[in-house]
N, C-alpha and C positions, 0 to 999 in steps of 0.2 A: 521952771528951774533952768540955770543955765549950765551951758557946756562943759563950764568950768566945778559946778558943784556936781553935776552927774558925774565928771570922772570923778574924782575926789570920793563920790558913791562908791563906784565900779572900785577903785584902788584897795577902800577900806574893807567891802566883802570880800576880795580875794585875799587879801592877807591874810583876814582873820581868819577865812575858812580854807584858806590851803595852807596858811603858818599858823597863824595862833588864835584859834576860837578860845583859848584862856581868859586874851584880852577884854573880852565881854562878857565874860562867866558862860559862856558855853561847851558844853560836850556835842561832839557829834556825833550821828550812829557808827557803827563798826565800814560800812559802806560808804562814809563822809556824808553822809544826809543830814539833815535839820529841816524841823517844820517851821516853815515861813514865819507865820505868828509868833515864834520863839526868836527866830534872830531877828525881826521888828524889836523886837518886845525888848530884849539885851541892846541893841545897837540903843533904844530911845533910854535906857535907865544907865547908859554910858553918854550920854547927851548927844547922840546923834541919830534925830529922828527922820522916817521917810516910810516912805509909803507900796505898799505891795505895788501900784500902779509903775514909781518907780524903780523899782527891782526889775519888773516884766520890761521897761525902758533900757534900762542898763543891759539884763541879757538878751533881749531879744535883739542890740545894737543898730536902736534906729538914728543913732549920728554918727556923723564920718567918724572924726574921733576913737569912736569904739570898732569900731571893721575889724581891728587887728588886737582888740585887746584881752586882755587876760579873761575879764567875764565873756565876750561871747566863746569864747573857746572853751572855757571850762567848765560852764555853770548851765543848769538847765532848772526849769521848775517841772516838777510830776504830781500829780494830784496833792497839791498844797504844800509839798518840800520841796527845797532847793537841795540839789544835788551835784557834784563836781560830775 
């Protein structure tokens, strides 16, 4: 995957899950949480599919790129959810 579809990744979960998890037909818990497998599962029946490997890419910000951006700052994975 390149640099250029990874942030495009990173841009689209932070929106959705800091502005509008509507977009994908998602609620999130009261604490902003969602189980992984759910926002997969909404992001690919919105025609943008990807893979937990990279999610864990995007927050864990192993490209320059990402150092400063919205996902590694605000997103973490906890036993199977993503959480702000």
């Amino acid at each position: 995957m390149t640099a250029a579809e990874l942030k495009r990744i990173s841009k689209s979960m932070s929106y959705v899950l800091r502005h509008r998890p509507d977009t994908i037909g998602i609620q999130l818990e009261p604490a902003g949480w969602i189980e992984v497998e759910e926002l997969l599962a909404a992001f690919a029946r919105h025609g943008k599919s990807f893979s937990l490997d990279t999610i864990k890419h995007v927050v864990t910000g192993n490209d320059v790129w990402l150092t400063e951006s919205v996902a590694q700052r605000y997103l973490k994975i906890v036993g199977g959810a993503l959480a702000p």
